[in-house]
PyMOL Python script that loads the backbone (N, CA, C, O; Angstrom):
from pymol import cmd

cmd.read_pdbstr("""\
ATOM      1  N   UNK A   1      87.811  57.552 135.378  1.00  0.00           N
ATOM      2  CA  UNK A   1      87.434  58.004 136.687  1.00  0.00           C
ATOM      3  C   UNK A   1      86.557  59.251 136.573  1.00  0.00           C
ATOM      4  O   UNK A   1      85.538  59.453 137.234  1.00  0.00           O
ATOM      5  N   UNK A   2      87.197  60.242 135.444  1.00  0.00           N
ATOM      6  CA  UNK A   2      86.320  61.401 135.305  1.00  0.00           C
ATOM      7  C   UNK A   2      84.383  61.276 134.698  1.00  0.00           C
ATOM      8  O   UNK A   2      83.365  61.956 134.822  1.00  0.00           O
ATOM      9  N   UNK A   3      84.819  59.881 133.988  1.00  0.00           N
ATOM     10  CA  UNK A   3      83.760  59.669 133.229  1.00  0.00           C
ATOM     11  C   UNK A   3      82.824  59.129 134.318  1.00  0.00           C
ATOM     12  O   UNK A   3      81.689  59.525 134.057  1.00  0.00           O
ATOM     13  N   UNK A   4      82.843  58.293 135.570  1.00  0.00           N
ATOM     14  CA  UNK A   4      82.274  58.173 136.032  1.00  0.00           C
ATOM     15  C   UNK A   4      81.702  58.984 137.556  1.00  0.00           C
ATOM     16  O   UNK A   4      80.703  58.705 138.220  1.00  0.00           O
ATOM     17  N   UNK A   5      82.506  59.819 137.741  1.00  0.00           N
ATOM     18  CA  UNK A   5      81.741  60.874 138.828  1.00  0.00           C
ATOM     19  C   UNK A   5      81.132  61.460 138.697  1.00  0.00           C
ATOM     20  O   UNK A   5      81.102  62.011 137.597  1.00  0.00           O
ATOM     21  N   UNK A   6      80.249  61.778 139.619  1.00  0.00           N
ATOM     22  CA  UNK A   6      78.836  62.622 139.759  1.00  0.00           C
ATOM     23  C   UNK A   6      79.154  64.052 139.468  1.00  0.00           C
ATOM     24  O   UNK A   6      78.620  64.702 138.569  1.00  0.00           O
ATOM     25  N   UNK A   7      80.147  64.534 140.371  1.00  0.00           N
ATOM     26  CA  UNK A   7      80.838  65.914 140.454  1.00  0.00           C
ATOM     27  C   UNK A   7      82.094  66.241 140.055  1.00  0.00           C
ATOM     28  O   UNK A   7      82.535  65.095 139.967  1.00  0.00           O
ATOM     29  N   UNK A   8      83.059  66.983 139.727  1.00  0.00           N
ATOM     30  CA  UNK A   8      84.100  67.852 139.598  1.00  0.00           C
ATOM     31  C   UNK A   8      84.730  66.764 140.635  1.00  0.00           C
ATOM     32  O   UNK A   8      83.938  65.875 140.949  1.00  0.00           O
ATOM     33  N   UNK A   9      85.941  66.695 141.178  1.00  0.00           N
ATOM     34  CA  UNK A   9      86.945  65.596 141.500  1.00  0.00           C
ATOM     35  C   UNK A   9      88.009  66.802 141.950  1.00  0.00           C
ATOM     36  O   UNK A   9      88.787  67.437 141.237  1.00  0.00           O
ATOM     37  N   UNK A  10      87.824  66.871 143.053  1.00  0.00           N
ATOM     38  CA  UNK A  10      89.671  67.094 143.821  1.00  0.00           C
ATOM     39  C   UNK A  10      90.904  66.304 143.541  1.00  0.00           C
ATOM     40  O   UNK A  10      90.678  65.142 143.204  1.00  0.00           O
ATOM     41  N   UNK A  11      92.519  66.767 143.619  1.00  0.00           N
ATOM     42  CA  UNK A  11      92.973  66.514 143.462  1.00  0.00           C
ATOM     43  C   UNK A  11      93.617  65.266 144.389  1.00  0.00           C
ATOM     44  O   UNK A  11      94.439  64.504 143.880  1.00  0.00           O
ATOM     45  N   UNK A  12      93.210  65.119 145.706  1.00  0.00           N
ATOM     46  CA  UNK A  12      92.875  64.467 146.632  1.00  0.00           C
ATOM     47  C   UNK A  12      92.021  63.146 146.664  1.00  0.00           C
ATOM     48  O   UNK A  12      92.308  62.038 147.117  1.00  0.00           O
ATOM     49  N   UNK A  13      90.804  63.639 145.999  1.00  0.00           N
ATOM     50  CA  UNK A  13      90.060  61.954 145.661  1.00  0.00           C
ATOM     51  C   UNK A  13      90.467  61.419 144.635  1.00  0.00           C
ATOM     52  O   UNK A  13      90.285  60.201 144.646  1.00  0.00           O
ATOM     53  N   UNK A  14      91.231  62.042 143.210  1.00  0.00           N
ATOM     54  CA  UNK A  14      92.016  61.257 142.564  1.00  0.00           C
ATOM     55  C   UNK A  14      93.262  60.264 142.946  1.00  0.00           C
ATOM     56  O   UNK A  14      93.631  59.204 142.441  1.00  0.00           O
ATOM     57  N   UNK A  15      93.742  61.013 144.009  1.00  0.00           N
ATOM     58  CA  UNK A  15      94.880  60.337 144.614  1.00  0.00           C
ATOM     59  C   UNK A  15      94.459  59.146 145.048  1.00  0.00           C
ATOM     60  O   UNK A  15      95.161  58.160 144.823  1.00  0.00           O
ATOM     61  N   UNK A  16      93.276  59.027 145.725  1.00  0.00           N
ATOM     62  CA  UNK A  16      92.600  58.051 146.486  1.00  0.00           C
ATOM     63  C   UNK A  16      91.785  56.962 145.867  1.00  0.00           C
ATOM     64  O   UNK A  16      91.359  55.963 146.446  1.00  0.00           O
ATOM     65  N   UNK A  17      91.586  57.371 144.298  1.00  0.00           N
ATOM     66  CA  UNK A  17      90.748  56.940 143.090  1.00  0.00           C
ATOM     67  C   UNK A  17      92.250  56.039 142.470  1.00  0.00           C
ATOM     68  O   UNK A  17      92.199  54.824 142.277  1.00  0.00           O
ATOM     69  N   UNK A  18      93.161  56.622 142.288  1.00  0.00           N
ATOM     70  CA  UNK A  18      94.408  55.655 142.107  1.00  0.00           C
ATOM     71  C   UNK A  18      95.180  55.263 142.849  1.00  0.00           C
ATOM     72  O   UNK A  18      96.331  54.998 142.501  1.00  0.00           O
ATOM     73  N   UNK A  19      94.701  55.112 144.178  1.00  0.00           N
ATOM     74  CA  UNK A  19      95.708  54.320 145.056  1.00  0.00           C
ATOM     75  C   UNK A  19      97.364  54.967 145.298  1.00  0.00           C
ATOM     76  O   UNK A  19      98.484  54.456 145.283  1.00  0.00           O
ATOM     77  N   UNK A  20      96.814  56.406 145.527  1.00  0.00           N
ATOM     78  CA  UNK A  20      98.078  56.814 145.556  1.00  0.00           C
ATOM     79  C   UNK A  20      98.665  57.266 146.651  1.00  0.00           C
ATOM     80  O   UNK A  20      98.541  58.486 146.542  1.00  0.00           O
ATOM     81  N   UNK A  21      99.382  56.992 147.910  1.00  0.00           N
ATOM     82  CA  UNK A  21      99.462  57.868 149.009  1.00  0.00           C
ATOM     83  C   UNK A  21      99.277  59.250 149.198  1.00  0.00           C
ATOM     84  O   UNK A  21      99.727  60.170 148.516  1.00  0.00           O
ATOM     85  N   UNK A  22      98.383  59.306 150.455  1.00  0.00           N
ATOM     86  CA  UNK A  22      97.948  60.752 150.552  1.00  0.00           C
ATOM     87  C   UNK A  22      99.123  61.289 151.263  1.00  0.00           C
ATOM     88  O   UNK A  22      99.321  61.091 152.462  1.00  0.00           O
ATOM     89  N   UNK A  23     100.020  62.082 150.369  1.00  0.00           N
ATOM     90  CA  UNK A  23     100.238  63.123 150.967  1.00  0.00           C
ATOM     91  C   UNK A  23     100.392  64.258 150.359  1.00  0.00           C
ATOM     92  O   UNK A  23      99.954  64.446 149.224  1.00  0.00           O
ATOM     93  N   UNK A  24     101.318  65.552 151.344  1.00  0.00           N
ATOM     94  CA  UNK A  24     101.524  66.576 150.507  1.00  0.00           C
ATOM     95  C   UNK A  24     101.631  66.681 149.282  1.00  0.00           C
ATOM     96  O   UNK A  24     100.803  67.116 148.481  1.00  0.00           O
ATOM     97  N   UNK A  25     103.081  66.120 149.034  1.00  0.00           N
ATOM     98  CA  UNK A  25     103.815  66.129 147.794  1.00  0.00           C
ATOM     99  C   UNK A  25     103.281  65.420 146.244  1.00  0.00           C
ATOM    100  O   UNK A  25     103.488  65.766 145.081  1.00  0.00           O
ATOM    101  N   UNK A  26     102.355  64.052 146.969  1.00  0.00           N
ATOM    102  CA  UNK A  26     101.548  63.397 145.773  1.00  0.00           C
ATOM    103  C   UNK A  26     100.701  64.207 145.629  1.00  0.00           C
ATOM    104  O   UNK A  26     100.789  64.543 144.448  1.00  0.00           O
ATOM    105  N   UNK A  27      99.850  64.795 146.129  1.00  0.00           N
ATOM    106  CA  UNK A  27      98.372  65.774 146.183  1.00  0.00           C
ATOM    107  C   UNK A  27      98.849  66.680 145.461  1.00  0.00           C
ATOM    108  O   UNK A  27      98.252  66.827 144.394  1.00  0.00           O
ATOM    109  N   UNK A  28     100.194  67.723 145.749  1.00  0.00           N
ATOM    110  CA  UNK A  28     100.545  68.571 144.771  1.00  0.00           C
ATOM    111  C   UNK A  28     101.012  68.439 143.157  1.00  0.00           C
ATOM    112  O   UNK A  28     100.884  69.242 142.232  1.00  0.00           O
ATOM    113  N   UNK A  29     101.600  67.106 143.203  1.00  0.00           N
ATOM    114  CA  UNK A  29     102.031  66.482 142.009  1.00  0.00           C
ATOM    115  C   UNK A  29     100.713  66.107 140.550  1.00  0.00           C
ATOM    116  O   UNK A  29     100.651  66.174 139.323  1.00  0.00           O
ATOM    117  N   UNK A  30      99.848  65.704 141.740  1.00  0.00           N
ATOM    118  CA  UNK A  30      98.443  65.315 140.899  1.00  0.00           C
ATOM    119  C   UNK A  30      97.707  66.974 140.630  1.00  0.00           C
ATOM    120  O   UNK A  30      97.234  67.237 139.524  1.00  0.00           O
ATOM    121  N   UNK A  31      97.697  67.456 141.161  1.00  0.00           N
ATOM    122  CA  UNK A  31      97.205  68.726 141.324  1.00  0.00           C
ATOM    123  C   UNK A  31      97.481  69.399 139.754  1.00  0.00           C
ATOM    124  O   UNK A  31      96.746  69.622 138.792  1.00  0.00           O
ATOM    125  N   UNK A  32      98.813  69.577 140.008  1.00  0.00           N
ATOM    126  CA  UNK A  32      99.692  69.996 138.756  1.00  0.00           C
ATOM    127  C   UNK A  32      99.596  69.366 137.845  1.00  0.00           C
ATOM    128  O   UNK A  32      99.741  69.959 136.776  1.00  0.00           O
ATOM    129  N   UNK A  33      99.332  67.999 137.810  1.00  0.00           N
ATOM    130  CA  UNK A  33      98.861  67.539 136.350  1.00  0.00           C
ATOM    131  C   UNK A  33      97.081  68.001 135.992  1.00  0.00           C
ATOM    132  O   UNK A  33      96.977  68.543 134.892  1.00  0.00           O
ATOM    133  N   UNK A  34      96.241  67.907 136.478  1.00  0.00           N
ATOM    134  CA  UNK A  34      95.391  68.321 136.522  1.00  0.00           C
ATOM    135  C   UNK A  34      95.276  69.747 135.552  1.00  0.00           C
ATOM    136  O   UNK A  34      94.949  69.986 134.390  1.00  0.00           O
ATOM    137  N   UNK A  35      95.676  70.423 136.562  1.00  0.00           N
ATOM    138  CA  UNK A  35      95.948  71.762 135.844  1.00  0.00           C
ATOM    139  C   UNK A  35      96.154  71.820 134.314  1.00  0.00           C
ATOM    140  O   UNK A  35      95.398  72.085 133.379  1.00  0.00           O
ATOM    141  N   UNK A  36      97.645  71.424 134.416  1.00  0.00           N
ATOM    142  CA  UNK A  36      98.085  70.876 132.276  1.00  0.00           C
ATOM    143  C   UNK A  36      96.955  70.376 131.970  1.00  0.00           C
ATOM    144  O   UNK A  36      96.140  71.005 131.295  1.00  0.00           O
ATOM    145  N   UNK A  37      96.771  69.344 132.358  1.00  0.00           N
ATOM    146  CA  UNK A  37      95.198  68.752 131.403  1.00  0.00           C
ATOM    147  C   UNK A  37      93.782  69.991 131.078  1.00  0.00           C
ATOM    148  O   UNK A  37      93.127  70.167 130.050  1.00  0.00           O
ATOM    149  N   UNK A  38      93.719  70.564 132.205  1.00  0.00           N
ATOM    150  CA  UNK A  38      92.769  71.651 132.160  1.00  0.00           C
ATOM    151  C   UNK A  38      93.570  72.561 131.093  1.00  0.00           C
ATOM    152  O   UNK A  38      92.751  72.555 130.174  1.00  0.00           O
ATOM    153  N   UNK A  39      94.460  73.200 130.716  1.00  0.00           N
ATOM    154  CA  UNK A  39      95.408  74.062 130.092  1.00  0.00           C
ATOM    155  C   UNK A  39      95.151  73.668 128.694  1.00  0.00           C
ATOM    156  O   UNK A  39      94.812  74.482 127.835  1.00  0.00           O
ATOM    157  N   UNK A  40      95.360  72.084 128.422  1.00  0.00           N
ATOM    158  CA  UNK A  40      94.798  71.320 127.263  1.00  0.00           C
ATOM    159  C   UNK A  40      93.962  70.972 127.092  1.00  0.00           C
ATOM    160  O   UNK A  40      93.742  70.036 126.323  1.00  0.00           O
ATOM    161  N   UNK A  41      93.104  71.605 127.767  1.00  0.00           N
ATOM    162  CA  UNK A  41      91.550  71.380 127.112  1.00  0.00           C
ATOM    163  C   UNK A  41      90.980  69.799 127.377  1.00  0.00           C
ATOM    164  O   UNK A  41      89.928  69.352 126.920  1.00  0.00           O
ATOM    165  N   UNK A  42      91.972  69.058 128.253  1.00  0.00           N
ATOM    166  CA  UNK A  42      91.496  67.458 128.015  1.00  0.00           C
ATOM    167  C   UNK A  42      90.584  67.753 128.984  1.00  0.00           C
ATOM    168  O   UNK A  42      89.452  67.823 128.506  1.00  0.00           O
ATOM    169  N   UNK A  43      90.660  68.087 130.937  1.00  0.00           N
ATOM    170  CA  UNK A  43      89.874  68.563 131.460  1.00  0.00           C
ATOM    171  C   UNK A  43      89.325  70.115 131.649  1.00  0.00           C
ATOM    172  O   UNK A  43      90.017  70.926 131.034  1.00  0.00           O
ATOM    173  N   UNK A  44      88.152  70.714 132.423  1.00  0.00           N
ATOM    174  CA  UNK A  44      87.968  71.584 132.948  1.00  0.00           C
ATOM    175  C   UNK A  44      87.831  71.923 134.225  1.00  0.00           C
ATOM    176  O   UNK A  44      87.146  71.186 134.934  1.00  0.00           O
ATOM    177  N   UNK A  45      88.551  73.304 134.892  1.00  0.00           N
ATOM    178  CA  UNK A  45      88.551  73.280 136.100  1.00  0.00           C
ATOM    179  C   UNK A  45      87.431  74.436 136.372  1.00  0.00           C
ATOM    180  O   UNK A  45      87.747  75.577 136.035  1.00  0.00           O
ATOM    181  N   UNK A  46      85.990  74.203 137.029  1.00  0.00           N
ATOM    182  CA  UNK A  46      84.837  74.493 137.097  1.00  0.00           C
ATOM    183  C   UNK A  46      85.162  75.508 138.356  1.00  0.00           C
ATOM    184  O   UNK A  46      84.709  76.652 138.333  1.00  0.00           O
ATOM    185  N   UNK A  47      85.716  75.185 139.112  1.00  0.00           N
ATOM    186  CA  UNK A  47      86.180  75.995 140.266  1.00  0.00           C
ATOM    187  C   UNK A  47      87.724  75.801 140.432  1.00  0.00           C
ATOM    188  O   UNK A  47      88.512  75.003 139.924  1.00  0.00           O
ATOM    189  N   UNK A  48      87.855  76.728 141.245  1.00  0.00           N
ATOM    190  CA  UNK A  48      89.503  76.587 141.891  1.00  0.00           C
ATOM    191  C   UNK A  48      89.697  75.511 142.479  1.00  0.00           C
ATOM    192  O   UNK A  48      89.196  75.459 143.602  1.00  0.00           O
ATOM    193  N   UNK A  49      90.474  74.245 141.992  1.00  0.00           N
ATOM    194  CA  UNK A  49      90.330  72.762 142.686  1.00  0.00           C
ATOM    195  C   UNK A  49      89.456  71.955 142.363  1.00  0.00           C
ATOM    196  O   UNK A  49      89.540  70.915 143.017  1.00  0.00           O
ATOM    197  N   UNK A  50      88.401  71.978 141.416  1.00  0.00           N
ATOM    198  CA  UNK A  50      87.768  70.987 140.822  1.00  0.00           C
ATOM    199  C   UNK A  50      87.814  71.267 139.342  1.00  0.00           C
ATOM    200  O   UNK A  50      87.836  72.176 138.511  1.00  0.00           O
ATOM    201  N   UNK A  51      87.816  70.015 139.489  1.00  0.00           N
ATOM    202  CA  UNK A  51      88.285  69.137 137.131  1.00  0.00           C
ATOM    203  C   UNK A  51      87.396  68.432 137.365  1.00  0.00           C
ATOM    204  O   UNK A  51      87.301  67.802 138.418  1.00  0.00           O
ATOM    205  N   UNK A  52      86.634  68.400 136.504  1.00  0.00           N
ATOM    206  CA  UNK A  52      85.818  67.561 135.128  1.00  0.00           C
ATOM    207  C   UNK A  52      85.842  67.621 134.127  1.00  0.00           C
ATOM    208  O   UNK A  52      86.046  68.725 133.624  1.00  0.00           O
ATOM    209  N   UNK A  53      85.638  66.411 133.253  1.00  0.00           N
ATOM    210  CA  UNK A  53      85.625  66.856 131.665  1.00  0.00           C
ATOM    211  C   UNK A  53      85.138  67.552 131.158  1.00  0.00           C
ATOM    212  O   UNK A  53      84.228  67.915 131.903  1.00  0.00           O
ATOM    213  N   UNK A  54      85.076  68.311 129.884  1.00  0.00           N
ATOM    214  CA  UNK A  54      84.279  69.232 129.489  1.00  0.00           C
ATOM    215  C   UNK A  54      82.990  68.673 128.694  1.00  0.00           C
ATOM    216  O   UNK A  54      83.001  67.472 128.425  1.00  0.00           O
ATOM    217  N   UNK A  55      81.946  69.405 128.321  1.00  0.00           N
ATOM    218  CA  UNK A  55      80.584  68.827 128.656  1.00  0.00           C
ATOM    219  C   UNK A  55      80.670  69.051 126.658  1.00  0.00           C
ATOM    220  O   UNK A  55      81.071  70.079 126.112  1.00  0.00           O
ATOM    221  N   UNK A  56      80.357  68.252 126.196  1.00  0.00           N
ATOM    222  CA  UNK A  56      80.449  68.231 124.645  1.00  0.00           C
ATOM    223  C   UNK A  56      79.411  69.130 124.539  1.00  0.00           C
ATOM    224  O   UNK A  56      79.027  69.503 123.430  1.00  0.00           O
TER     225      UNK A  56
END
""", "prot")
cmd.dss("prot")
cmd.show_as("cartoon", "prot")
cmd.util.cbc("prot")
cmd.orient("prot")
C-alpha cells in the first residue's frame, strides 16, 4: 500500500486501504502501529500523522 501511494498515508486511509472500520479505536490502533514501524525504521513519519517508506 505504502509502495504504491503518491503521498505519506494517514492513519485513517490505511484503515480504509484495509477495509477496516472507521473508527476511533481502529484509527488509534493503526496509528500506533504505524508509529513502531516508524520507531523501526520500516516506515517514516515525514510529518506528525504521515508514514511513508523511507526513500533508499
Amino acid at each position: 500500500m505504502f509502495a504504491s501511494a503518491d503521498a505519506p498515508l494517514r492513519a485513517r486511509a490505511v484503515c480504509q486501504a484495509m477495509d477496516v472500520e472507521i473508527a476511533p479505536s481502529n484509527v488509534n490502533n493503526v496509528r500506533l502501529k504505524l508509529k513502531r514501524l516508524a520507531e523501526r525504521r520500516i516506515l517514516t513519519e515525514t510529518e506528525q500523522g504521515l508514514f511513508t517508506l523511507p526513500r533508499p
